[in-house]
Biopython code that builds the backbone (N, CA, C, O; Angstrom):
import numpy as np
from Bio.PDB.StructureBuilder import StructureBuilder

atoms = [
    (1, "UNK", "N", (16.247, -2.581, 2.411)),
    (1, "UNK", "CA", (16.723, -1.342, 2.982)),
    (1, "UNK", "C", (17.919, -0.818, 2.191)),
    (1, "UNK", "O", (18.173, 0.384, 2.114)),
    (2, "UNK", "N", (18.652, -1.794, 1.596)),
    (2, "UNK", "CA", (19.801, -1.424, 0.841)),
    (2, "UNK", "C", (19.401, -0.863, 0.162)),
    (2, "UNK", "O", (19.806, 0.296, 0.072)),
    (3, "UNK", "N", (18.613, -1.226, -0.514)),
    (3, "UNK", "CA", (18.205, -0.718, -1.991)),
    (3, "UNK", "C", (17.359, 0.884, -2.056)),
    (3, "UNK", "O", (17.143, 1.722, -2.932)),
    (4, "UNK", "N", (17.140, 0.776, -1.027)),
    (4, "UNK", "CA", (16.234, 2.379, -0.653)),
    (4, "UNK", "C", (17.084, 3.309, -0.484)),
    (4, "UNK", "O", (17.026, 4.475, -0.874)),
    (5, "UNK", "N", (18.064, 2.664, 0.237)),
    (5, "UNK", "CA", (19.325, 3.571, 0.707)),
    (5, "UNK", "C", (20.175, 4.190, -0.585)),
    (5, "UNK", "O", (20.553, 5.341, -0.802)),
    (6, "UNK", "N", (20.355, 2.722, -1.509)),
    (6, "UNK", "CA", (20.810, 3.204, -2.405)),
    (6, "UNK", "C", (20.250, 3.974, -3.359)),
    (6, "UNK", "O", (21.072, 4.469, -4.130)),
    (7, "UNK", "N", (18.808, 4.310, -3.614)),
    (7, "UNK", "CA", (17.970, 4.798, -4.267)),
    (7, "UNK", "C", (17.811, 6.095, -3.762)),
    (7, "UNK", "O", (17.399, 6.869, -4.626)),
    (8, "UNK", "N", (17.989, 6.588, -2.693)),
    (8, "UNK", "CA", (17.885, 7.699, -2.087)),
    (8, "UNK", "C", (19.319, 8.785, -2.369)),
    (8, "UNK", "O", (19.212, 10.011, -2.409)),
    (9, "UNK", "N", (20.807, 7.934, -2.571)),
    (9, "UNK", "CA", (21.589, 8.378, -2.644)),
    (9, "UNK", "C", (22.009, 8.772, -4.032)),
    (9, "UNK", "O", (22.854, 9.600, -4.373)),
    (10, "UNK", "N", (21.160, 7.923, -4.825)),
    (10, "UNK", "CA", (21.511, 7.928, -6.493)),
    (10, "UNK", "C", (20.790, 9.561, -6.974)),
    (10, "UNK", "O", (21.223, 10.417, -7.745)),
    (11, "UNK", "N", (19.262, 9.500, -5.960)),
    (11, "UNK", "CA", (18.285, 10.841, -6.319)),
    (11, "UNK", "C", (18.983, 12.002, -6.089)),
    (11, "UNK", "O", (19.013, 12.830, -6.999)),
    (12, "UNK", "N", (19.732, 12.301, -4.723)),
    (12, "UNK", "CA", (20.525, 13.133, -4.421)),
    (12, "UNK", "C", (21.264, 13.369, -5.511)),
    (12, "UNK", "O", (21.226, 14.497, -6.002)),
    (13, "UNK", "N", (22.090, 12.331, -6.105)),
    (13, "UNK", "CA", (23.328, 12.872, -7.002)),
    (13, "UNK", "C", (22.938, 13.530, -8.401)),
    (13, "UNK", "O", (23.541, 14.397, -9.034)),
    (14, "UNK", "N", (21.385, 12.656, -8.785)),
    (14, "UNK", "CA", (20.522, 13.100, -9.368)),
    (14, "UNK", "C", (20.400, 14.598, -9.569)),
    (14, "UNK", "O", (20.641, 15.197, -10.617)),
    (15, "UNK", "N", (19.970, 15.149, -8.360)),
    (15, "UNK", "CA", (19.511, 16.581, -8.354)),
    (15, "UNK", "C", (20.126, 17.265, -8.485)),
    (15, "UNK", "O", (19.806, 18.248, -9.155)),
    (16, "UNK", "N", (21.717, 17.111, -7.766)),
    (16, "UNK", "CA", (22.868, 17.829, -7.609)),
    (16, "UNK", "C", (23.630, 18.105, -9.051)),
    (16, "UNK", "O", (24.519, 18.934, -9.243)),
    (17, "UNK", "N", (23.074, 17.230, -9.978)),
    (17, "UNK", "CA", (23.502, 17.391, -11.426)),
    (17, "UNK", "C", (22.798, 17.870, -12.132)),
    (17, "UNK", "O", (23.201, 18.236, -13.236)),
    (18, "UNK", "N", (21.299, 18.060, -11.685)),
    (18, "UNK", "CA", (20.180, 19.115, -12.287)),
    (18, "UNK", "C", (20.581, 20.753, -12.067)),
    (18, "UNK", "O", (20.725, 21.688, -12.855)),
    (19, "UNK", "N", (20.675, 20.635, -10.768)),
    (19, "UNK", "CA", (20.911, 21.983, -10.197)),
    (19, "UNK", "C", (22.966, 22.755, -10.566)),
    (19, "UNK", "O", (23.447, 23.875, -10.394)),
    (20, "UNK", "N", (23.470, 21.644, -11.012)),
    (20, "UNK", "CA", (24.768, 21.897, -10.956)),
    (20, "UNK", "C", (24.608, 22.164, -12.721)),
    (20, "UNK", "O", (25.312, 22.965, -13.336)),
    (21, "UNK", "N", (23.899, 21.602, -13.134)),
    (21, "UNK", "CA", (23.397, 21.542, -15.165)),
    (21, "UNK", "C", (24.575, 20.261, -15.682)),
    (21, "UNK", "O", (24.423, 19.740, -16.787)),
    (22, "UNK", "N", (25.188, 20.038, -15.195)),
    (22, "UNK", "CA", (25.782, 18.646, -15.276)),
    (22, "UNK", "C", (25.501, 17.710, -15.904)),
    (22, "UNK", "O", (24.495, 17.213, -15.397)),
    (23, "UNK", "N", (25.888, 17.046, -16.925)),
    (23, "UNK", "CA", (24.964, 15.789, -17.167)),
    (23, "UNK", "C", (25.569, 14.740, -16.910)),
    (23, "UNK", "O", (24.996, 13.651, -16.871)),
    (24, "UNK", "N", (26.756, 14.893, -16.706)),
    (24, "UNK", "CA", (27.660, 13.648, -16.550)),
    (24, "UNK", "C", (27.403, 13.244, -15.151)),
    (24, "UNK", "O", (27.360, 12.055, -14.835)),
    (25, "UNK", "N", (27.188, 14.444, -14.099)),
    (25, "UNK", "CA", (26.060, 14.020, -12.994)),
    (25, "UNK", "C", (24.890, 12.902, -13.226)),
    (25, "UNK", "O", (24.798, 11.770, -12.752)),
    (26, "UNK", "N", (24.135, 13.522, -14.010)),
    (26, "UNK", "CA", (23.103, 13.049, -13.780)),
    (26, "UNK", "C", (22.965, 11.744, -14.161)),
    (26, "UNK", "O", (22.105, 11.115, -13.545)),
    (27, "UNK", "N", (23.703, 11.047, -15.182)),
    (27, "UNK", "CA", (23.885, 9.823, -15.375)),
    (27, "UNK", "C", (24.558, 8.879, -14.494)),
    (27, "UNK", "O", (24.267, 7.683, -14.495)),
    (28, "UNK", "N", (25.736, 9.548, -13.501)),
    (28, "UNK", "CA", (25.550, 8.761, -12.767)),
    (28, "UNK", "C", (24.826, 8.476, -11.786)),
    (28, "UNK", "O", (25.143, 7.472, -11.148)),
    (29, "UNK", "N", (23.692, 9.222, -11.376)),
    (29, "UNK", "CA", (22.533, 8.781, -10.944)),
    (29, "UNK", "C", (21.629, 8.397, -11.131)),
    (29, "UNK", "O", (20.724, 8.484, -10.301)),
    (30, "UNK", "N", (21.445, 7.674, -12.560)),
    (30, "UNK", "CA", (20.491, 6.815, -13.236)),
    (30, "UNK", "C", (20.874, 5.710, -12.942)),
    (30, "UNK", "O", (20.089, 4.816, -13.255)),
    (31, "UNK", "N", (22.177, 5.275, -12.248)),
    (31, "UNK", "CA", (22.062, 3.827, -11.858)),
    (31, "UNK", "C", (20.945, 3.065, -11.080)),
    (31, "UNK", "O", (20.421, 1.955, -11.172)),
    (32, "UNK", "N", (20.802, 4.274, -10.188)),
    (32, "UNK", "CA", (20.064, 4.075, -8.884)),
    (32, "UNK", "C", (19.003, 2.638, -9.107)),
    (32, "UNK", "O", (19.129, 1.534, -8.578)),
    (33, "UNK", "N", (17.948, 3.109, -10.079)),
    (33, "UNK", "CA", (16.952, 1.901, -10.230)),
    (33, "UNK", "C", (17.547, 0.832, -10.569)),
    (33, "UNK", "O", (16.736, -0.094, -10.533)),
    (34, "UNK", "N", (18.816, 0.412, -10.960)),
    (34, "UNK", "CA", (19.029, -1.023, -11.204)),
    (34, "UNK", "C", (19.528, -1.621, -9.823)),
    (34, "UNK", "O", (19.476, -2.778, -9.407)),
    (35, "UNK", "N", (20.036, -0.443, -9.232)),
    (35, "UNK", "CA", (20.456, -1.367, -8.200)),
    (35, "UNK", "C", (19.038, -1.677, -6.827)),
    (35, "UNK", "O", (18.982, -2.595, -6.010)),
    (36, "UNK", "N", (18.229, -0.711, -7.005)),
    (36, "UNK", "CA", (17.289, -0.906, -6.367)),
    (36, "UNK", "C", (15.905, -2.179, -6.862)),
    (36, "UNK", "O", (14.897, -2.583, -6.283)),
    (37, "UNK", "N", (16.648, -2.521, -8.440)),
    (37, "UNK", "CA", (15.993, -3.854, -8.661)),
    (37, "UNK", "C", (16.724, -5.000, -8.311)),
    (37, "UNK", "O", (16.241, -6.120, -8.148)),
    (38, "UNK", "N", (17.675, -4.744, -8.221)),
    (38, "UNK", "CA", (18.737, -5.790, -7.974)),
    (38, "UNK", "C", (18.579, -6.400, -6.664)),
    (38, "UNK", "O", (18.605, -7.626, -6.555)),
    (39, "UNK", "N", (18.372, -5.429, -5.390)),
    (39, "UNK", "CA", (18.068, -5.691, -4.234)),
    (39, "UNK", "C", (16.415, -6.188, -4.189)),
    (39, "UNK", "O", (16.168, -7.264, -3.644)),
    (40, "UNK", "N", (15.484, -5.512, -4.676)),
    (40, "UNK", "CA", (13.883, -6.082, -4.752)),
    (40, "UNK", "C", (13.808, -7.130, -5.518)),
    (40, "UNK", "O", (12.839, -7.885, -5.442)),
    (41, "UNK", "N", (14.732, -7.319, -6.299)),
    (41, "UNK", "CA", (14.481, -9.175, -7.216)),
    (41, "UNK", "C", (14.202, -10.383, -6.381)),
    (41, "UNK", "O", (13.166, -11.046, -6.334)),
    (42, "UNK", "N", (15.393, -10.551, -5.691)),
    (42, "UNK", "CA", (15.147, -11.071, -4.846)),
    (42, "UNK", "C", (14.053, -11.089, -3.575)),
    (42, "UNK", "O", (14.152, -12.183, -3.019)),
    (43, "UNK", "N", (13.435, -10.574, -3.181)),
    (43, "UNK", "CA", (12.872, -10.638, -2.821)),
    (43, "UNK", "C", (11.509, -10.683, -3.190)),
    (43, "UNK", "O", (10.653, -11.016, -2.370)),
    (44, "UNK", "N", (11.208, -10.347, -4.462)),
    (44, "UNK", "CA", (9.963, -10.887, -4.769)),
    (44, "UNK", "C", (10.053, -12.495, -5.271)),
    (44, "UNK", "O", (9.014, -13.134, -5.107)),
    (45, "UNK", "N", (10.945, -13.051, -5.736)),
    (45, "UNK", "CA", (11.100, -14.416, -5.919)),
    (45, "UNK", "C", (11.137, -14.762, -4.898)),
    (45, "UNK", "O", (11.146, -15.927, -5.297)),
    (46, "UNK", "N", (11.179, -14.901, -3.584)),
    (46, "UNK", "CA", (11.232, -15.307, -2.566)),
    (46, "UNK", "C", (9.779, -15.478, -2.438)),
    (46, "UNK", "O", (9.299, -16.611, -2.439)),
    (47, "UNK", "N", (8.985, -14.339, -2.319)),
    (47, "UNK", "CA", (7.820, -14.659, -1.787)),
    (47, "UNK", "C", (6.964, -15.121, -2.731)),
    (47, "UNK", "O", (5.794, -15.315, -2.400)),
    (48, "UNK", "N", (7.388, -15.381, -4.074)),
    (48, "UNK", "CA", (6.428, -16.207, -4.850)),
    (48, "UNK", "C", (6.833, -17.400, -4.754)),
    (48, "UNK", "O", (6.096, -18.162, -5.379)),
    (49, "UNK", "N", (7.820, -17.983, -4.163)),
    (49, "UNK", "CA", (8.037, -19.694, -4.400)),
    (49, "UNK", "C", (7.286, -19.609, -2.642)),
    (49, "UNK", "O", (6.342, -20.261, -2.194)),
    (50, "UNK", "N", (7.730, -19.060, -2.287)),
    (50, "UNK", "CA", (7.282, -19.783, -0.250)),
    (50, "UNK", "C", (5.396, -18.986, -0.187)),
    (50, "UNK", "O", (4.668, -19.406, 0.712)),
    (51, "UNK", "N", (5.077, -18.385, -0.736)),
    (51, "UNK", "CA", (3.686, -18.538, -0.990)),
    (51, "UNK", "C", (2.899, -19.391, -1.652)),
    (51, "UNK", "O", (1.701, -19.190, -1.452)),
    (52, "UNK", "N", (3.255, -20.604, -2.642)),
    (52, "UNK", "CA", (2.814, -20.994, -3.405)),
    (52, "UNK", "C", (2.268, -22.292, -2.574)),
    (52, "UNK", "O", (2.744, -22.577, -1.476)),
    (53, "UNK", "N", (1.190, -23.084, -3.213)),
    (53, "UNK", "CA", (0.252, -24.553, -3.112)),
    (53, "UNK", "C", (0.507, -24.635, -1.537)),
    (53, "UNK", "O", (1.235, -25.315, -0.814)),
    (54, "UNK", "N", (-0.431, -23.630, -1.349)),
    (54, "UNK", "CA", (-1.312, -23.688, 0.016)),
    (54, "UNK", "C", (-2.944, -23.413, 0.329)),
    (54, "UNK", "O", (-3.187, -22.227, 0.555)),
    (55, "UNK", "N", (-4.165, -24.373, 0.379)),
    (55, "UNK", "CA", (-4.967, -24.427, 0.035)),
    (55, "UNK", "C", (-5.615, -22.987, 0.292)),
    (55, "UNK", "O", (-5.452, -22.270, 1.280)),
    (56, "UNK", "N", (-6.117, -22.830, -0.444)),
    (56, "UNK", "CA", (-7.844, -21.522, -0.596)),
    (56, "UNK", "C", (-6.381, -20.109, -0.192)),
    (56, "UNK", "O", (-6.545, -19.352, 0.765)),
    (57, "UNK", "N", (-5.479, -20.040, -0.820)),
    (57, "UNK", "CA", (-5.074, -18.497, -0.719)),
    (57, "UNK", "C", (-3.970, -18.306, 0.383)),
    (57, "UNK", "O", (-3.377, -17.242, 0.558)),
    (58, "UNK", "N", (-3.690, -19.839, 1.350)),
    (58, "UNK", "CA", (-2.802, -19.311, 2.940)),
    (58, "UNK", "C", (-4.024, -19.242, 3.732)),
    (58, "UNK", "O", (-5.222, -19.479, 3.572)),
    (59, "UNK", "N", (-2.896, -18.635, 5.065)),
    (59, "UNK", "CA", (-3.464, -18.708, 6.249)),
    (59, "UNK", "C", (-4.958, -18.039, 6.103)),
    (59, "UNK", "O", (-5.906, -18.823, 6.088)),
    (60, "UNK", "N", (-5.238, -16.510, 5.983)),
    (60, "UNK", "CA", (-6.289, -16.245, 5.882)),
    (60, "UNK", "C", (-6.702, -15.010, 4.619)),
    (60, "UNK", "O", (-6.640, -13.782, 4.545)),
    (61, "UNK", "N", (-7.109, -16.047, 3.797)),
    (61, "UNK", "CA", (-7.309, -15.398, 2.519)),
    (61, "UNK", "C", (-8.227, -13.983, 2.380)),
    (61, "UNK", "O", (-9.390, -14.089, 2.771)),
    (62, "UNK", "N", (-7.901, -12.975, 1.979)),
    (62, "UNK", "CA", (-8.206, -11.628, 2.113)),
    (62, "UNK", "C", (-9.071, -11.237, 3.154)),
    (62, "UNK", "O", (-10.251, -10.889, 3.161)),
    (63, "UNK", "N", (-7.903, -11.424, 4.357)),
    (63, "UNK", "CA", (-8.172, -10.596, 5.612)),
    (63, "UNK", "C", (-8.360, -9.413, 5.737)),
    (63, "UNK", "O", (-9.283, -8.879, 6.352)),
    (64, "UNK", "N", (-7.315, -8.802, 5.039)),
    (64, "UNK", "CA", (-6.739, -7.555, 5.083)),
    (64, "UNK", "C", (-7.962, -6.407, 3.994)),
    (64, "UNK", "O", (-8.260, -5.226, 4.171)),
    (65, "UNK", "N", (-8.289, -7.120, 3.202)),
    (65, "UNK", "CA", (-9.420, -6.723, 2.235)),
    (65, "UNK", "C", (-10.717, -5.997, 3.071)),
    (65, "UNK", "O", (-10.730, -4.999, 3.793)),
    (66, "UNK", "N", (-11.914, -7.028, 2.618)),
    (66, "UNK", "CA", (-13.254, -6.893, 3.269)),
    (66, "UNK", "C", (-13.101, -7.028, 4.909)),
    (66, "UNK", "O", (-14.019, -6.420, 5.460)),
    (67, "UNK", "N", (-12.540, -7.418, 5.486)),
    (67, "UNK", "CA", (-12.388, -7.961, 6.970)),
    (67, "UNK", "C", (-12.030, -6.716, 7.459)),
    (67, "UNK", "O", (-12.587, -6.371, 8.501)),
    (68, "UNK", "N", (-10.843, -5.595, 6.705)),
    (68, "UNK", "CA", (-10.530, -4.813, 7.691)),
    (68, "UNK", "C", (-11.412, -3.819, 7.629)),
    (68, "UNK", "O", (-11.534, -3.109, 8.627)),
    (69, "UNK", "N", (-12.136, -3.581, 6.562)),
    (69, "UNK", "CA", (-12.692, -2.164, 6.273)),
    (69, "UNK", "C", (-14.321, -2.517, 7.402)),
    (69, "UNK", "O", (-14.770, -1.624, 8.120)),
    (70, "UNK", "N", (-14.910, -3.795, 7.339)),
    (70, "UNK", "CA", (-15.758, -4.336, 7.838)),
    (70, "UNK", "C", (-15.308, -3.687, 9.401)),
    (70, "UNK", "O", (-16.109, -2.923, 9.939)),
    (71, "UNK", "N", (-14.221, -3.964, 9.984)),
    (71, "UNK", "CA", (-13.972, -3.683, 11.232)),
    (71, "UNK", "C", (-13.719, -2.129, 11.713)),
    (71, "UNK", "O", (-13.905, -1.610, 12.814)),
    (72, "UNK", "N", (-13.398, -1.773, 10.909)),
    (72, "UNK", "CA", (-13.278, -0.311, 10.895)),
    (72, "UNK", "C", (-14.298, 0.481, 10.743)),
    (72, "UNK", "O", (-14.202, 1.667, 11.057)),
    (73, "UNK", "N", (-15.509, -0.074, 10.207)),
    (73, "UNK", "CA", (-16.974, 0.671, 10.172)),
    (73, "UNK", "C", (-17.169, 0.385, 11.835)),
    (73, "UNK", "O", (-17.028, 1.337, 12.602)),
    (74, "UNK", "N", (-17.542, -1.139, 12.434)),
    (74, "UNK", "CA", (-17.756, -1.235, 13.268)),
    (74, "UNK", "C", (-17.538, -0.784, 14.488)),
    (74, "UNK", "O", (-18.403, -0.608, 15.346)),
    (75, "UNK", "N", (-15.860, -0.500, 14.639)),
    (75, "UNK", "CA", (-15.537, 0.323, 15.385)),
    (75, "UNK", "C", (-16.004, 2.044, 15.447)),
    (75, "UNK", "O", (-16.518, 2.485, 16.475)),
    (76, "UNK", "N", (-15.781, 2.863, 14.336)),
    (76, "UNK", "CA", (-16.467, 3.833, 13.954)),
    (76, "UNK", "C", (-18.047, 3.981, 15.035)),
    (76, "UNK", "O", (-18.429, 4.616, 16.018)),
    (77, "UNK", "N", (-18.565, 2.934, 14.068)),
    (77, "UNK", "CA", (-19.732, 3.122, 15.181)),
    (77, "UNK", "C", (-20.144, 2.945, 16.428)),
    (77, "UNK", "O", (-20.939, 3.684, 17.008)),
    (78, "UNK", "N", (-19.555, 1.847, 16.936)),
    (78, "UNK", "CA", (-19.425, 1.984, 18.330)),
    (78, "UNK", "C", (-18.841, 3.051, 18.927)),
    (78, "UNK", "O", (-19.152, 3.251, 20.101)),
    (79, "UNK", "N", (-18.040, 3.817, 18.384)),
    (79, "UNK", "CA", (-17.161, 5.199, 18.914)),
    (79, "UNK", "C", (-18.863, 6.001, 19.193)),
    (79, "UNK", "O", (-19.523, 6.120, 20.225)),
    (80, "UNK", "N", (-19.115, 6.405, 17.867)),
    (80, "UNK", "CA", (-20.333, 7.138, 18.026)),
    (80, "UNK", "C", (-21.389, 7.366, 18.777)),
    (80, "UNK", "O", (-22.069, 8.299, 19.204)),
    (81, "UNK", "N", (-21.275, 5.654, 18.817)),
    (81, "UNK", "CA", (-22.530, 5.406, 19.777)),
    (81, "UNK", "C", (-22.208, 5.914, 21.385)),
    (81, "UNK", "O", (-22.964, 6.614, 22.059)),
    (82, "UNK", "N", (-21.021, 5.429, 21.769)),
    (82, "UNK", "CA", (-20.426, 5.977, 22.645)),
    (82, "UNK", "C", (-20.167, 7.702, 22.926)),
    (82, "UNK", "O", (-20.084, 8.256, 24.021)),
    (83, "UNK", "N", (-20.075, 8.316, 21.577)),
    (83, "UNK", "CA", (-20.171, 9.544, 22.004)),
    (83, "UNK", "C", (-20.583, 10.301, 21.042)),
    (83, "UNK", "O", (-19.933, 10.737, 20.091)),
    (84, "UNK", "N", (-21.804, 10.470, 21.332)),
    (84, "UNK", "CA", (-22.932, 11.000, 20.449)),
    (84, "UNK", "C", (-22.668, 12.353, 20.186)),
    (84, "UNK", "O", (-23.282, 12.835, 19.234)),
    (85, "UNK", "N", (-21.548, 13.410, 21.091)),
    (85, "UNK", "CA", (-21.684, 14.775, 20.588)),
    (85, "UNK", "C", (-20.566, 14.933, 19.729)),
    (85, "UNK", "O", (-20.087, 16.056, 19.567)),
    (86, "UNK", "N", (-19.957, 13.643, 18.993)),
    (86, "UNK", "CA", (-19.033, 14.398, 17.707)),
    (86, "UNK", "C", (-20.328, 14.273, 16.591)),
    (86, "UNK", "O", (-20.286, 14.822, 15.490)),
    (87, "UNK", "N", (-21.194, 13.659, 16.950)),
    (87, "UNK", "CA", (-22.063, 13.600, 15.477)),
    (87, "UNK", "C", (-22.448, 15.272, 16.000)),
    (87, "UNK", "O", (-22.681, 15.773, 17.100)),
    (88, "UNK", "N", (-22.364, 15.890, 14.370)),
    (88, "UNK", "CA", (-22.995, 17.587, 14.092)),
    (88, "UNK", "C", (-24.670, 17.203, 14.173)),
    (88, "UNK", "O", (-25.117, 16.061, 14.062)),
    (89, "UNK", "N", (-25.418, 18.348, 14.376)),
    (89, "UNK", "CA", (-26.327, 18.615, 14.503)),
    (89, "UNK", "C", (-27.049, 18.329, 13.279)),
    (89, "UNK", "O", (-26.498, 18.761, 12.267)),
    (90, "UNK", "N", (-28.201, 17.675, 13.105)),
    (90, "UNK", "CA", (-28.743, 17.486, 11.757)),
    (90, "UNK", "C", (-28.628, 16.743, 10.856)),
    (90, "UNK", "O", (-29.187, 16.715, 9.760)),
    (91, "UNK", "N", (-27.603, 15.874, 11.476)),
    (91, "UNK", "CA", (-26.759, 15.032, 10.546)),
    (91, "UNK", "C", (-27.211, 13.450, 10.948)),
    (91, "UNK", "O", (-27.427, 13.110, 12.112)),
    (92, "UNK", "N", (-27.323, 12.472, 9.693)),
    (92, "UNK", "CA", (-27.738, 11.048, 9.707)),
    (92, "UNK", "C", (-26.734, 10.461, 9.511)),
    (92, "UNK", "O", (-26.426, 10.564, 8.324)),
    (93, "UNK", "N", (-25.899, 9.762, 10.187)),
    (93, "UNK", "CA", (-25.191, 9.012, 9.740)),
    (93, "UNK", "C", (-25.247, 7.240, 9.447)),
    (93, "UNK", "O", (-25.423, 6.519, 10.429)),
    (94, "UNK", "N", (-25.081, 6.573, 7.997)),
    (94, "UNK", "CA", (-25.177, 5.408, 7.881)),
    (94, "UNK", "C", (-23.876, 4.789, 7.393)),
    (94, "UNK", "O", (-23.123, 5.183, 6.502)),
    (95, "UNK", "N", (-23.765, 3.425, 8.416)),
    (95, "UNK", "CA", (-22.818, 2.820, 8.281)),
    (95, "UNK", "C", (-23.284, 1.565, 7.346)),
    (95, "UNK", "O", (-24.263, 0.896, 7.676)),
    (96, "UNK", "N", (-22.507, 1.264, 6.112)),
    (96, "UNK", "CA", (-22.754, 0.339, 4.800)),
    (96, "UNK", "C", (-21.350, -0.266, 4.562)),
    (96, "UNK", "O", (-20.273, 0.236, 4.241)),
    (97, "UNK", "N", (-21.779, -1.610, 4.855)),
    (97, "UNK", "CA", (-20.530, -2.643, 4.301)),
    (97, "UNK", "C", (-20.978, -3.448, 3.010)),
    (97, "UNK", "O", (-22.027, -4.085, 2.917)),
    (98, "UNK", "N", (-20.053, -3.322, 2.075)),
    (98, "UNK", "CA", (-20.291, -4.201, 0.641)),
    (98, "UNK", "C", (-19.694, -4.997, 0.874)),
    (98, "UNK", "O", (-18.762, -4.940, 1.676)),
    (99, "UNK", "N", (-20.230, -6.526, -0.090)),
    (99, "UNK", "CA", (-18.842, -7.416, -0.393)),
    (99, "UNK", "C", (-18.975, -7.881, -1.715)),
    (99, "UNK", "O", (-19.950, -7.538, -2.383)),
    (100, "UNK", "N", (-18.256, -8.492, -2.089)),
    (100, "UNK", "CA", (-17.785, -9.224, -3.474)),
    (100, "UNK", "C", (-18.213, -7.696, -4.577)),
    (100, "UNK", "O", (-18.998, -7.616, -5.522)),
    (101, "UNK", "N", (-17.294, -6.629, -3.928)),
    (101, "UNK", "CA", (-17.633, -5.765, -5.306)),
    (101, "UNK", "C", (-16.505, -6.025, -5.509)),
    (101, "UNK", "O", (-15.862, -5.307, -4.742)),
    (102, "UNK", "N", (-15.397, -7.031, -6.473)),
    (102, "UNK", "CA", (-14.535, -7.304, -7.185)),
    (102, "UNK", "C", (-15.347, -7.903, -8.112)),
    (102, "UNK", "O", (-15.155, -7.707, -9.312)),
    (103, "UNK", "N", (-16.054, -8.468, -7.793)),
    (103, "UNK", "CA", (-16.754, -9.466, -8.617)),
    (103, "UNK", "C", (-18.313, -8.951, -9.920)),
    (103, "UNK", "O", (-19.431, -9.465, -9.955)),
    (104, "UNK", "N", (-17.794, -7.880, -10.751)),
    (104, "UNK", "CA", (-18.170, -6.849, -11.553)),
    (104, "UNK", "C", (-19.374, -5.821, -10.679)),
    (104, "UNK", "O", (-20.455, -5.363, -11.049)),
    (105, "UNK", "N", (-18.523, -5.705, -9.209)),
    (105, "UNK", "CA", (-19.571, -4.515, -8.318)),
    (105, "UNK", "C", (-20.905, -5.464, -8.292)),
    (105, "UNK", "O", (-21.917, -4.960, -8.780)),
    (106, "UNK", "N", (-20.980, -6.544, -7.866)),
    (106, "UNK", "CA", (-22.253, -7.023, -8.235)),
    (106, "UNK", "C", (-22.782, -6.828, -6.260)),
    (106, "UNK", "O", (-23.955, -6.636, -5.937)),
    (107, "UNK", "N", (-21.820, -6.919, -5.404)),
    (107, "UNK", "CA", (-22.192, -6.355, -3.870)),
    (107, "UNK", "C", (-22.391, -4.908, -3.719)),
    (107, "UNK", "O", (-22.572, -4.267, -2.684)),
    (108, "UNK", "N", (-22.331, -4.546, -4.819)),
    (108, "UNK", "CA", (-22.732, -2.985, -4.146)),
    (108, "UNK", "C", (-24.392, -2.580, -4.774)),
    (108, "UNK", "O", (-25.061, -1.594, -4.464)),
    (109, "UNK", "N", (-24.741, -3.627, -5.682)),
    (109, "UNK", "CA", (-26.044, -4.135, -6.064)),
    (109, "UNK", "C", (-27.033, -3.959, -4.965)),
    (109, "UNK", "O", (-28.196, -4.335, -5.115)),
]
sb = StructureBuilder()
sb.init_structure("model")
sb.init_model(0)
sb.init_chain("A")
sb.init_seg("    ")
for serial, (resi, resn, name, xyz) in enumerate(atoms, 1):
    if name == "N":
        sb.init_residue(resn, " ", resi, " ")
    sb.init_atom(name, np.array(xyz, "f"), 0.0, 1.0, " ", f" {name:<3s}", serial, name[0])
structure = sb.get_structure()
C-alpha cells in the first residue's frame, strides 16, 4: 500500500511538472518507481521462499485456472435454464469447456 501511495504521489508531481513545463519537476517524480520497487521487493521474495517444496504445486494446484472458468459456464447455464426468456429469439446457445489448452492447444483439439 505504501508503495502505491507512493507511486500515486510521485505521478501527481509528475504531471504537475508536465503541465507546469518544468523539468526539474518532473524528475523529481521519476523517483516514484524505485520506491515502489523497494516496497514490492520484498514482497515478492517472500512469496517465493514460503511457496516453495510443497508437493504437486500447494494446496490446490490451478484452481483458479480451468476450475473457475469450468464453474462459471456451469453456473451460466443453470441461470438459463432457469430463465429461459433472457435467451433472444432464434438463438442456440452452447456451453464448451476445454482443458490442457496450455499444453500446445492440444484440448481445444
Amino acid at each position: 500500500m505504501i508503495g502505491f501511495i507512493t507511486m500515486l504521489i510521485m505521478s501527481i508531481i509528475q504531471v504537475a511538472g508536465v503541465i507546469a513545463g518544468d523539468v526539474g519537476i518532473v524528475r523529481i517524480g521519476t523517483l516514484g518507481w524505485v520506491m515502489l520497487a523497494y516496497t514490492i521487493g520484498p514482497s515478492i521474495i517472500y512469496g517465493l521462499f514460503f511457496n516453495r517444496g510443497r508437493k504437486k504445486g500447494g494446496t490446490v494446484p490451478g484452481a483458479a485456472d480451468n476450475l473457475s472458468a469450468c464453474a462459471l459456464g456451469v453456473a451460466m447455464c443453470r441461470f438459463l435454464v432457469k430463465n429461459p426468456s433472457y435467451i433472444p429469439d432464434d438463438t442456440e446457445i452452447r456451453f464448451i469447456s476445454f482443458g490442457s489448452e496450455e499444453a500446445g492447444y492440444r484440448g481445444s483439439q
